[in-house]
mmCIF file as Biopython writes it, N, C-alpha, C and O atoms, coordinates in Angstrom:
data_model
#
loop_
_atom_site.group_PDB
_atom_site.id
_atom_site.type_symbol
_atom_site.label_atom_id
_atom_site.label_alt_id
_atom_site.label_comp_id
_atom_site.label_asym_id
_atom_site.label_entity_id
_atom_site.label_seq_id
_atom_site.pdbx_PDB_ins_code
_atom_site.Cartn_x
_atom_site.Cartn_y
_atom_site.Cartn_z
_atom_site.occupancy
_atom_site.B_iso_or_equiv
_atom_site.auth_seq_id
_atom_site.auth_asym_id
_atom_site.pdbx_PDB_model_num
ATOM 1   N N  . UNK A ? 1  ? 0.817  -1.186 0.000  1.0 0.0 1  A 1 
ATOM 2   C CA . UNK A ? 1  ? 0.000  0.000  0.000  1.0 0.0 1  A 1 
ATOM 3   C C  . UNK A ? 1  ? 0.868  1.260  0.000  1.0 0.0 1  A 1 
ATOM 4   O O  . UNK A ? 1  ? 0.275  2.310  -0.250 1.0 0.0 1  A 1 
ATOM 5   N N  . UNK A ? 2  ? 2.453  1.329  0.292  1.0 0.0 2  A 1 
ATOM 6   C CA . UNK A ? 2  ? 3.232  2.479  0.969  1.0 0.0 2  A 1 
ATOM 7   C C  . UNK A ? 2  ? 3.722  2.334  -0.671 1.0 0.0 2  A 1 
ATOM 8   O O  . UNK A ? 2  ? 4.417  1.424  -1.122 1.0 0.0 2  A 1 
ATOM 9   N N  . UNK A ? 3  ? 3.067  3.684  -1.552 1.0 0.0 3  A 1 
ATOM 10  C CA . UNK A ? 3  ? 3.056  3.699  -2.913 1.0 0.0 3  A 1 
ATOM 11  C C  . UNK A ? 3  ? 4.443  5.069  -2.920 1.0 0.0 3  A 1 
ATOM 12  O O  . UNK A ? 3  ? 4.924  5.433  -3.994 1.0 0.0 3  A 1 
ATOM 13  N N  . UNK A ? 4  ? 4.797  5.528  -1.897 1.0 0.0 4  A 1 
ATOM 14  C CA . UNK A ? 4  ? 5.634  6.439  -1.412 1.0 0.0 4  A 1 
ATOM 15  C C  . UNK A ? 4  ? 7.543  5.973  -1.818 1.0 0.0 4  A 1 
ATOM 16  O O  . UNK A ? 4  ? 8.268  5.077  -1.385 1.0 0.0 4  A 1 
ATOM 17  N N  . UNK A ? 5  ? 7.768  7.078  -2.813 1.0 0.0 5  A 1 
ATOM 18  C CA . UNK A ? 5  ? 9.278  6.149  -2.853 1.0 0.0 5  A 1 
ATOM 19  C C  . UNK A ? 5  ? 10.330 6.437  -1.642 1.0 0.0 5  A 1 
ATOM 20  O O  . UNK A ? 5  ? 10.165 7.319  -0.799 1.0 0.0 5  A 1 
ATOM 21  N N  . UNK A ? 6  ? 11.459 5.527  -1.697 1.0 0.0 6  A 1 
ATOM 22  C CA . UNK A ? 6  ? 12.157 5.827  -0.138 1.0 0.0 6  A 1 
ATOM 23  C C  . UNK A ? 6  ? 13.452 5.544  -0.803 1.0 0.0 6  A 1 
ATOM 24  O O  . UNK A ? 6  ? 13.756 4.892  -1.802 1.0 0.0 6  A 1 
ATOM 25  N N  . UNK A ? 7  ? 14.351 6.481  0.365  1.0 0.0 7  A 1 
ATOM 26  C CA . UNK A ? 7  ? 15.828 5.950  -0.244 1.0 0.0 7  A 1 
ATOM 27  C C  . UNK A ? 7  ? 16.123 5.777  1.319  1.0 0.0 7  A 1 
ATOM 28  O O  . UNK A ? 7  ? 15.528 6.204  2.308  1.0 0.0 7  A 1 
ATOM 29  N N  . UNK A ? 8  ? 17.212 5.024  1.173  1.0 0.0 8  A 1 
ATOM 30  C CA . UNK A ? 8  ? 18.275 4.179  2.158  1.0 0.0 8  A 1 
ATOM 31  C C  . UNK A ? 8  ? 19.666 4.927  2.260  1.0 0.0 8  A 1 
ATOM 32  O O  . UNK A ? 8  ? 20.597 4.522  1.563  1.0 0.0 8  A 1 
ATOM 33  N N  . UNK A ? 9  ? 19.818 5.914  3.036  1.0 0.0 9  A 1 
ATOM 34  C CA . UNK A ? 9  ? 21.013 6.413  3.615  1.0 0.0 9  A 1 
ATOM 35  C C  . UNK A ? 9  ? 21.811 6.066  4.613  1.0 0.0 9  A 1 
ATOM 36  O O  . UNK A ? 9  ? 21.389 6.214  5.759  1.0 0.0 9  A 1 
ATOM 37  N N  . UNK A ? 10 ? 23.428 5.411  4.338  1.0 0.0 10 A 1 
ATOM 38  C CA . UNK A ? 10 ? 24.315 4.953  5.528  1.0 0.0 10 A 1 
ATOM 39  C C  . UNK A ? 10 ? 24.995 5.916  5.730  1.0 0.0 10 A 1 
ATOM 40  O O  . UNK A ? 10 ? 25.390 6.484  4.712  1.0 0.0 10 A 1 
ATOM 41  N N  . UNK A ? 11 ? 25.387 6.461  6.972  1.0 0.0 11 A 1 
ATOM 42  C CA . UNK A ? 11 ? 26.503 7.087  7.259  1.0 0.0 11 A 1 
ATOM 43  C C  . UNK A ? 11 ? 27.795 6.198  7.378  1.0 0.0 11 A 1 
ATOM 44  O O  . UNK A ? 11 ? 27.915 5.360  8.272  1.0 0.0 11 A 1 
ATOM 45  N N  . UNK A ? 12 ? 28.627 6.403  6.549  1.0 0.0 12 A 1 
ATOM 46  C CA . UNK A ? 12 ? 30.277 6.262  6.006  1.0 0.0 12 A 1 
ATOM 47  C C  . UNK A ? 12 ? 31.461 6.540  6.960  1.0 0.0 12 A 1 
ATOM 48  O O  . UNK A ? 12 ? 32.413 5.957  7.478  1.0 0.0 12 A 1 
ATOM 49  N N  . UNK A ? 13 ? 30.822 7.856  6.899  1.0 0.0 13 A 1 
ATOM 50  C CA . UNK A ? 13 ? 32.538 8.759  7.576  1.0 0.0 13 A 1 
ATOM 51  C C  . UNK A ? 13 ? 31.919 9.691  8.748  1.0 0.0 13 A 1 
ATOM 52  O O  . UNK A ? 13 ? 30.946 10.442 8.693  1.0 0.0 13 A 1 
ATOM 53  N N  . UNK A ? 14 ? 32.682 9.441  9.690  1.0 0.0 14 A 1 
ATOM 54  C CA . UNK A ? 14 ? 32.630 10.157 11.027 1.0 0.0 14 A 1 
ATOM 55  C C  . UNK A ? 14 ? 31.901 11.719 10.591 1.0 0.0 14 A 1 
ATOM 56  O O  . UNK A ? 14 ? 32.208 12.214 9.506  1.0 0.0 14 A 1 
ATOM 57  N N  . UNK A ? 15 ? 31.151 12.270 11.304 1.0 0.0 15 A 1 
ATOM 58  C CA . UNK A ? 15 ? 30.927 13.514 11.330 1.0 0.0 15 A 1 
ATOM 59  C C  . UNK A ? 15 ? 31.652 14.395 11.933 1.0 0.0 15 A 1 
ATOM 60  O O  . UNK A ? 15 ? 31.460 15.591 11.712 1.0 0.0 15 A 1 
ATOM 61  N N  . UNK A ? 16 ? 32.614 13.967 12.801 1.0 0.0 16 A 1 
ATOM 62  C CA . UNK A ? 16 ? 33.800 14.047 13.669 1.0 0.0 16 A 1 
ATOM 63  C C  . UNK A ? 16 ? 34.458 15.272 12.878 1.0 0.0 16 A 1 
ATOM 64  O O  . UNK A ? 16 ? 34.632 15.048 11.680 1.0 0.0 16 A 1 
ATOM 65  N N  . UNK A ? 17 ? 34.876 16.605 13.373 1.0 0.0 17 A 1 
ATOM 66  C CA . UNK A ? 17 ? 35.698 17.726 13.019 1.0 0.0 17 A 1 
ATOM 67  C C  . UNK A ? 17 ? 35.185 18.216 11.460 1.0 0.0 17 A 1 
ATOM 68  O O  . UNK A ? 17 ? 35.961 18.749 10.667 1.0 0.0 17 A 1 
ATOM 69  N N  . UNK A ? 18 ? 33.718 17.938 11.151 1.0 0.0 18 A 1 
ATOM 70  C CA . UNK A ? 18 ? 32.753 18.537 10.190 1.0 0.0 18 A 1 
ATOM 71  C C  . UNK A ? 18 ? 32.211 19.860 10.875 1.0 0.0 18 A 1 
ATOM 72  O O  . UNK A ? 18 ? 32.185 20.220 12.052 1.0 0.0 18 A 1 
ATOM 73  N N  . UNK A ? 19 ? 31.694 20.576 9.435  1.0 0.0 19 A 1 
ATOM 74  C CA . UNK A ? 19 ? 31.263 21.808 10.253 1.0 0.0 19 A 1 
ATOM 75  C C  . UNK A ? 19 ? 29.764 21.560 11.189 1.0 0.0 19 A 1 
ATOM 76  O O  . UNK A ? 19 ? 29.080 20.538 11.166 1.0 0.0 19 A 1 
ATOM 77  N N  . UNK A ? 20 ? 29.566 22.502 11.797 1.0 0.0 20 A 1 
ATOM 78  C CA . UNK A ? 20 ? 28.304 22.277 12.937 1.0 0.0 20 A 1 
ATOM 79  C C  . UNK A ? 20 ? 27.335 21.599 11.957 1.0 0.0 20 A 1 
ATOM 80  O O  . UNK A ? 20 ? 26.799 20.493 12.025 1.0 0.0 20 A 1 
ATOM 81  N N  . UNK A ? 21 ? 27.250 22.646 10.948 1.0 0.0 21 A 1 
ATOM 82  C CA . UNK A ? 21 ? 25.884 22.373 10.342 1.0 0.0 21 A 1 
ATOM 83  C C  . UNK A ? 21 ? 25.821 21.248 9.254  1.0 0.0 21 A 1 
ATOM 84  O O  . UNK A ? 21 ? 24.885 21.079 8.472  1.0 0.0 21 A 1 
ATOM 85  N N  . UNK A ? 22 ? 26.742 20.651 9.315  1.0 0.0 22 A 1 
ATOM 86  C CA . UNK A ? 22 ? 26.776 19.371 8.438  1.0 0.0 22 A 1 
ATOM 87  C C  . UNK A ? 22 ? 26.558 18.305 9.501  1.0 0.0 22 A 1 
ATOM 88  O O  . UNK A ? 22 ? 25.682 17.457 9.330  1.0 0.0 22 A 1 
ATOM 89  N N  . UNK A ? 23 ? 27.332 18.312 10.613 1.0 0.0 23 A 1 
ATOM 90  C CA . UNK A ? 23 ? 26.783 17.462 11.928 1.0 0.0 23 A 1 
ATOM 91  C C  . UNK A ? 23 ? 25.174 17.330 11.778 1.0 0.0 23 A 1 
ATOM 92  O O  . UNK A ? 23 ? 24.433 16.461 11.320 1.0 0.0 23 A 1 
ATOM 93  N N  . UNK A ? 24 ? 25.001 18.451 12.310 1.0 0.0 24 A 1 
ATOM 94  C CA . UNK A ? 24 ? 23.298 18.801 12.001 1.0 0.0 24 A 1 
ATOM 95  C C  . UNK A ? 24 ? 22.484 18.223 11.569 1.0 0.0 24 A 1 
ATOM 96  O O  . UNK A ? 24 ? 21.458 17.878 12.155 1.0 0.0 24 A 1 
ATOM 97  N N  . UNK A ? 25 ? 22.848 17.951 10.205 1.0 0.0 25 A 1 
ATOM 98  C CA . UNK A ? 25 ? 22.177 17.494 8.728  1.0 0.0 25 A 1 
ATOM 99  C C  . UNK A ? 25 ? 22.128 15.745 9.061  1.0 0.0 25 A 1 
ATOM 100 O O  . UNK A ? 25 ? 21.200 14.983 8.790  1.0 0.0 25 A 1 
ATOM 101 N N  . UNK A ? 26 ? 23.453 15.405 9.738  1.0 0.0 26 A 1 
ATOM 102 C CA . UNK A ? 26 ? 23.663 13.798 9.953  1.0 0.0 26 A 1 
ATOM 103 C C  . UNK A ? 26 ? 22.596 13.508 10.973 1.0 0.0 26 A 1 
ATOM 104 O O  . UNK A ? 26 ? 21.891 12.507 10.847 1.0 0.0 26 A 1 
ATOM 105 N N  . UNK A ? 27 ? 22.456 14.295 11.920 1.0 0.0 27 A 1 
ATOM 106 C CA . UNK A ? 27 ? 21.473 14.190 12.864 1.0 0.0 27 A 1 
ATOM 107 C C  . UNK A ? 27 ? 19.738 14.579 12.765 1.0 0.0 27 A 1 
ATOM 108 O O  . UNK A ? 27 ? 18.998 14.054 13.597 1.0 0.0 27 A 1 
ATOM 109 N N  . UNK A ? 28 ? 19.257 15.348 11.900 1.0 0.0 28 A 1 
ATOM 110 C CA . UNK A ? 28 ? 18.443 15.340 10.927 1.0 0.0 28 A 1 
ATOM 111 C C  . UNK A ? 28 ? 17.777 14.561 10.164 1.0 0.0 28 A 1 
ATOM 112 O O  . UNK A ? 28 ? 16.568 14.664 9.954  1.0 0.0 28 A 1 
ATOM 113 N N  . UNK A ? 29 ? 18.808 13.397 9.510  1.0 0.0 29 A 1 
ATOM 114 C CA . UNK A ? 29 ? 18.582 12.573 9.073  1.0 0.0 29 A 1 
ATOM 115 C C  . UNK A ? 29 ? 18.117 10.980 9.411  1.0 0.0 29 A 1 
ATOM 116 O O  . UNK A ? 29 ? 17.549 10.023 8.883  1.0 0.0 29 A 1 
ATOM 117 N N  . UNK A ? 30 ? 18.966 11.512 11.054 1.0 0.0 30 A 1 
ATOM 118 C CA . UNK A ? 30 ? 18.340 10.495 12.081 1.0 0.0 30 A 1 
ATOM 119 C C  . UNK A ? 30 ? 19.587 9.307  11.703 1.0 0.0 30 A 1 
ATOM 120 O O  . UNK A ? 30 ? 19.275 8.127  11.862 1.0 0.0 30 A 1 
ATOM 121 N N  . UNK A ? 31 ? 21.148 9.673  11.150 1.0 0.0 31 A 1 
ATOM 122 C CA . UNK A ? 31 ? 21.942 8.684  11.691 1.0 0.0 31 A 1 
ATOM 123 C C  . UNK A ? 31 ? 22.709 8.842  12.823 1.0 0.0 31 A 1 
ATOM 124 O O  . UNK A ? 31 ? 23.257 9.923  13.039 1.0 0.0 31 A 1 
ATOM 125 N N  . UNK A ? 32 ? 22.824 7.891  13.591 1.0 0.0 32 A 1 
ATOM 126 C CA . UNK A ? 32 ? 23.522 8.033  14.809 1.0 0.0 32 A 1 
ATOM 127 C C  . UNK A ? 32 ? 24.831 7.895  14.707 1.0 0.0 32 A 1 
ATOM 128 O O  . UNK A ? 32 ? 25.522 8.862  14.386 1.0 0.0 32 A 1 
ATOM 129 N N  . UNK A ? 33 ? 25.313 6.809  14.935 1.0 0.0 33 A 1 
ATOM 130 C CA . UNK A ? 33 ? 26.407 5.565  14.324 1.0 0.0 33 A 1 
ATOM 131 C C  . UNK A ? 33 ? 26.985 5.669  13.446 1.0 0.0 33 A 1 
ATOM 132 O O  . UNK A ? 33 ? 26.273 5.852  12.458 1.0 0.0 33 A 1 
ATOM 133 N N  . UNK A ? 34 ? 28.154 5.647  13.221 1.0 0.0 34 A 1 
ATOM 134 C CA . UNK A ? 34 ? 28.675 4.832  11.928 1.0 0.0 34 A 1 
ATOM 135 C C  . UNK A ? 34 ? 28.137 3.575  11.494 1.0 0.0 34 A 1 
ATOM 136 O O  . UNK A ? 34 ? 27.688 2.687  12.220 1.0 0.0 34 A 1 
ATOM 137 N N  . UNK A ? 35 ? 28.240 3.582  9.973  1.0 0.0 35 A 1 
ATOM 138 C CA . UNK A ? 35 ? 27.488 2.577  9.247  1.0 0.0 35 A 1 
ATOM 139 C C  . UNK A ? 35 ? 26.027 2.325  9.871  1.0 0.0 35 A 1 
ATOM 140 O O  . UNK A ? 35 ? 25.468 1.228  9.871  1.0 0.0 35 A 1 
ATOM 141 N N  . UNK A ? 36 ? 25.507 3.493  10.393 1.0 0.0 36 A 1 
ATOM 142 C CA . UNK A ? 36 ? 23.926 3.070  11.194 1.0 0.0 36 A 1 
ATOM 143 C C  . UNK A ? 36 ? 23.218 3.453  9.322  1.0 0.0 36 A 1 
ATOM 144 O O  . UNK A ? 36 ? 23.840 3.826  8.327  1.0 0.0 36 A 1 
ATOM 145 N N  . UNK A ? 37 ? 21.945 3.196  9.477  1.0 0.0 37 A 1 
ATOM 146 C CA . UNK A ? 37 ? 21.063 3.354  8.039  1.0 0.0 37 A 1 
ATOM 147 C C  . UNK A ? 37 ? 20.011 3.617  7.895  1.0 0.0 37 A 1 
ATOM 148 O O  . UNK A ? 37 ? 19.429 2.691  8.458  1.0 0.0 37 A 1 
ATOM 149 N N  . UNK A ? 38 ? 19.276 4.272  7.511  1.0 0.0 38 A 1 
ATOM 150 C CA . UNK A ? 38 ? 17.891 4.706  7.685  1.0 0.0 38 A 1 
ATOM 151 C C  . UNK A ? 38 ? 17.210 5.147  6.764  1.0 0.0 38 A 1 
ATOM 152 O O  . UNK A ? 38 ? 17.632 6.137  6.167  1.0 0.0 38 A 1 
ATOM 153 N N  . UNK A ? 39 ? 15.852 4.492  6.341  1.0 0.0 39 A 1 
ATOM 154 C CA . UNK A ? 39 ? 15.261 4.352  5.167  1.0 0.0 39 A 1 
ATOM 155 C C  . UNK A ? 39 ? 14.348 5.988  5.263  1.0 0.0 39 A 1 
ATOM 156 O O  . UNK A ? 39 ? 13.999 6.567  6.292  1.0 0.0 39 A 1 
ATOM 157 N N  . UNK A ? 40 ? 14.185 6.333  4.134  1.0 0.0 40 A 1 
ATOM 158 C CA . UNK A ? 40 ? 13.823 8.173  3.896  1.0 0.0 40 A 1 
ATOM 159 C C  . UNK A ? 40 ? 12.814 8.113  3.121  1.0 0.0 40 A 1 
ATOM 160 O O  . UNK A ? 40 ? 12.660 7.303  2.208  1.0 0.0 40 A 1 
ATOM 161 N N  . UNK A ? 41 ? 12.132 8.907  3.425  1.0 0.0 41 A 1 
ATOM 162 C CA . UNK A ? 41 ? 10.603 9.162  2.143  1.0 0.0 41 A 1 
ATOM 163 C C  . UNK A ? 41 ? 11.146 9.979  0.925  1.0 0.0 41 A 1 
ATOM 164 O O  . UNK A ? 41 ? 11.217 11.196 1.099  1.0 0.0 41 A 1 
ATOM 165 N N  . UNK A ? 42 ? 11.503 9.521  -0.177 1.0 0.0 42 A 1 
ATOM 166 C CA . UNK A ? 42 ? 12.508 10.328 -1.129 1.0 0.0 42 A 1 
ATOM 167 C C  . UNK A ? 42 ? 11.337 12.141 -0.956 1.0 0.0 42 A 1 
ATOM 168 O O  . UNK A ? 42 ? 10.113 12.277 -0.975 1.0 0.0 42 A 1 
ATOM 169 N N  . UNK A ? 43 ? 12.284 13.018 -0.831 1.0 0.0 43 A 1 
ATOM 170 C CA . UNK A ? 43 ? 11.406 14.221 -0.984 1.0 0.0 43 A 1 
ATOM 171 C C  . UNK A ? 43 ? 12.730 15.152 -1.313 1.0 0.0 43 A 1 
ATOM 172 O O  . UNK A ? 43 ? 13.897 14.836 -1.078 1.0 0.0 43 A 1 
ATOM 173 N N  . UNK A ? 44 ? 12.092 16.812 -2.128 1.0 0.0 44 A 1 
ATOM 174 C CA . UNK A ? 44 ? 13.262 17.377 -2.468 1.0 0.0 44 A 1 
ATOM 175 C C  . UNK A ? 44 ? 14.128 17.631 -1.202 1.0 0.0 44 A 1 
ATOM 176 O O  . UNK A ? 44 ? 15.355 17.701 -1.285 1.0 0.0 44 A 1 
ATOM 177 N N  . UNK A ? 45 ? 13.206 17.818 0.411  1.0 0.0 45 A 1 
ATOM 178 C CA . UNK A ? 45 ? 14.028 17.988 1.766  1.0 0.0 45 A 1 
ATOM 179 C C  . UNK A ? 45 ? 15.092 17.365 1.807  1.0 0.0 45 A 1 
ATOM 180 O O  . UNK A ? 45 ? 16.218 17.860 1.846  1.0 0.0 45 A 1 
ATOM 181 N N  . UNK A ? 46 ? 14.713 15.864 1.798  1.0 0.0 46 A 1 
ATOM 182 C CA . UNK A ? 46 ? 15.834 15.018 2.220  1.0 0.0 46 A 1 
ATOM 183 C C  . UNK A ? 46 ? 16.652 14.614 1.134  1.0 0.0 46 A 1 
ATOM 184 O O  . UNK A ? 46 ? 17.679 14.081 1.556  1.0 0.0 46 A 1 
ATOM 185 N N  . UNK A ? 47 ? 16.563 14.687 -0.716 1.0 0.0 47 A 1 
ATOM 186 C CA . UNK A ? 47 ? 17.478 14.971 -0.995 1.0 0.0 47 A 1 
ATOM 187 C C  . UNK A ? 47 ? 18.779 16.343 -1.202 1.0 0.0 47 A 1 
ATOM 188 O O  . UNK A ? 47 ? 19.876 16.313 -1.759 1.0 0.0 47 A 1 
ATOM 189 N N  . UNK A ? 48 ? 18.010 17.514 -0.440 1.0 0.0 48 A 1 
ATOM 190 C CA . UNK A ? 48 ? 18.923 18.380 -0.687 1.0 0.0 48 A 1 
ATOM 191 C C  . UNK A ? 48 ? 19.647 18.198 0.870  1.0 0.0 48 A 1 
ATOM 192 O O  . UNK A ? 48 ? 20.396 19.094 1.257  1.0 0.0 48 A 1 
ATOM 193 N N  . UNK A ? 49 ? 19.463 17.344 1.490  1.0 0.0 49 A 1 
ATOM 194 C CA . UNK A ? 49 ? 20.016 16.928 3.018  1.0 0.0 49 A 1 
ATOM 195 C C  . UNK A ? 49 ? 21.201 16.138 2.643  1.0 0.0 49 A 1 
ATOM 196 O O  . UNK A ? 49 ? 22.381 16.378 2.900  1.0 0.0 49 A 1 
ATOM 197 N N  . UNK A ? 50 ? 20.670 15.123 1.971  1.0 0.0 50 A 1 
ATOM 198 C CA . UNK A ? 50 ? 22.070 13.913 1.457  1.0 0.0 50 A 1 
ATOM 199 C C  . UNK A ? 50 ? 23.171 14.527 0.748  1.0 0.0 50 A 1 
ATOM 200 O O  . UNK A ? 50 ? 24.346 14.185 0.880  1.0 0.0 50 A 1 
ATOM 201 N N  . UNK A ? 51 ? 22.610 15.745 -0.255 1.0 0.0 51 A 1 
ATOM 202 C CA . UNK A ? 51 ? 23.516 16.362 -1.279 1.0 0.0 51 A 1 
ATOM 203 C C  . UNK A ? 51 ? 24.669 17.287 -0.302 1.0 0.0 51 A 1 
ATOM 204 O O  . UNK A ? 51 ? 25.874 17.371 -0.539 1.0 0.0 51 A 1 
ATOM 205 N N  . UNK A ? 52 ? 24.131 17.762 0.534  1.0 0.0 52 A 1 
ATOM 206 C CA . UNK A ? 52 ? 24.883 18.474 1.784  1.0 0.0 52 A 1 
ATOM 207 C C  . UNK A ? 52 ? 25.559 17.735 2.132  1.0 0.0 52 A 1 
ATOM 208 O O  . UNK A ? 52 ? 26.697 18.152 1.912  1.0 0.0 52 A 1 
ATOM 209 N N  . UNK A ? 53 ? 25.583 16.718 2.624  1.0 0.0 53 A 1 
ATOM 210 C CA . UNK A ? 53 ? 26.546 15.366 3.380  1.0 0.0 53 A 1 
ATOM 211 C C  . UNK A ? 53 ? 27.109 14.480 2.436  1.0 0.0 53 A 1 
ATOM 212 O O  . UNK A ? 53 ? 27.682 13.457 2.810  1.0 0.0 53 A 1 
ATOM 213 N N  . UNK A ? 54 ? 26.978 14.834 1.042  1.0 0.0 54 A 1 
ATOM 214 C CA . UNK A ? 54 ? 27.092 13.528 0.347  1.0 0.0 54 A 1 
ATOM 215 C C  . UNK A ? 54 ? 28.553 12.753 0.695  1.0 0.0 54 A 1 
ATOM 216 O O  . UNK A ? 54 ? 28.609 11.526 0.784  1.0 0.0 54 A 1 
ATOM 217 N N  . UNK A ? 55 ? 29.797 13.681 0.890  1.0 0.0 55 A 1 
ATOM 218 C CA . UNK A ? 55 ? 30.859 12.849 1.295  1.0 0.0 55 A 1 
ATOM 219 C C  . UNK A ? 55 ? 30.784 11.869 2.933  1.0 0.0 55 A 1 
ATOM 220 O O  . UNK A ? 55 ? 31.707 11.253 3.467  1.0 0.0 55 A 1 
ATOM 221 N N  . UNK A ? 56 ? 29.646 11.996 3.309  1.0 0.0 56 A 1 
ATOM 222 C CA . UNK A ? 56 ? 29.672 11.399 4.627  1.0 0.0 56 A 1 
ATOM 223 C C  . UNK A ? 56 ? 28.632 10.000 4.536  1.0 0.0 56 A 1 
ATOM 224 O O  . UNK A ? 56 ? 28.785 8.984  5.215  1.0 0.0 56 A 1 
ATOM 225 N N  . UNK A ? 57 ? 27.765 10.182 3.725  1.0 0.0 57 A 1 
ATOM 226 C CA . UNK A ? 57 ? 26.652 9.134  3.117  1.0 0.0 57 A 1 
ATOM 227 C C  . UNK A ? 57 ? 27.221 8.143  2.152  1.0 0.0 57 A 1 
ATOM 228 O O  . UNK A ? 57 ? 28.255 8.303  1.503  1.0 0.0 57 A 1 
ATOM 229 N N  . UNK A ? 58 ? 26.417 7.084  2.130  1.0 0.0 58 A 1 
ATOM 230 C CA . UNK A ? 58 ? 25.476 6.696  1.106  1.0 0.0 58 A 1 
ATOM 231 C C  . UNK A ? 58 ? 24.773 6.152  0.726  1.0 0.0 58 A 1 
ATOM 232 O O  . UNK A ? 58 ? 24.214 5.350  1.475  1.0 0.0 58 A 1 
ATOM 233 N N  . UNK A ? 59 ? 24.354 6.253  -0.708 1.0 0.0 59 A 1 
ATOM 234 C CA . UNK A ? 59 ? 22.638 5.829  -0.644 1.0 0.0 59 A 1 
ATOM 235 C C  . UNK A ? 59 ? 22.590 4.162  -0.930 1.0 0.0 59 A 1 
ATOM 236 O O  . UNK A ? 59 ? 23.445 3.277  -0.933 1.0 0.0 59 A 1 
ATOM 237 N N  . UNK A ? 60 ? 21.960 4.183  -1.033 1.0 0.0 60 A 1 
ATOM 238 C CA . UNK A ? 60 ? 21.900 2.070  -0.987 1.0 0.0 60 A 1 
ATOM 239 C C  . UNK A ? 60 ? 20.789 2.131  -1.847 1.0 0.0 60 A 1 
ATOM 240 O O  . UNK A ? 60 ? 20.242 1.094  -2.223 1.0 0.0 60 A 1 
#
């Protein structure tokens, strides 16, 4: 019934000595962890979120 598309974002690389607001964005996104993953309702929000982080993501 969930006719809604979704993407799958892992966090990669430490957020560790990133700027605040890229931290932010990791936390936003709701990853905690390294290699933690979390499935997304594709929307322009959350891809202009991933595009911000993209060296710290990725999509699956």
């Amino acid at each position: 019934m969930s006719d809604k598309k979704t993407l799958t974002v892992k966090l990669v690389r430490s957020p560790i000595g990133c700027r605040a607001s890229h931290r932010a964005t990791v936390v936003g996104l709701g990853l905690r962890k390294l290699n933690s993953t979390k499935t997304l309702e594709d929307t322009p929000a959350v891809r202009g979120m991933i595009n911000k982080i993209a060296y710290l993501v990725q999509v699956l």
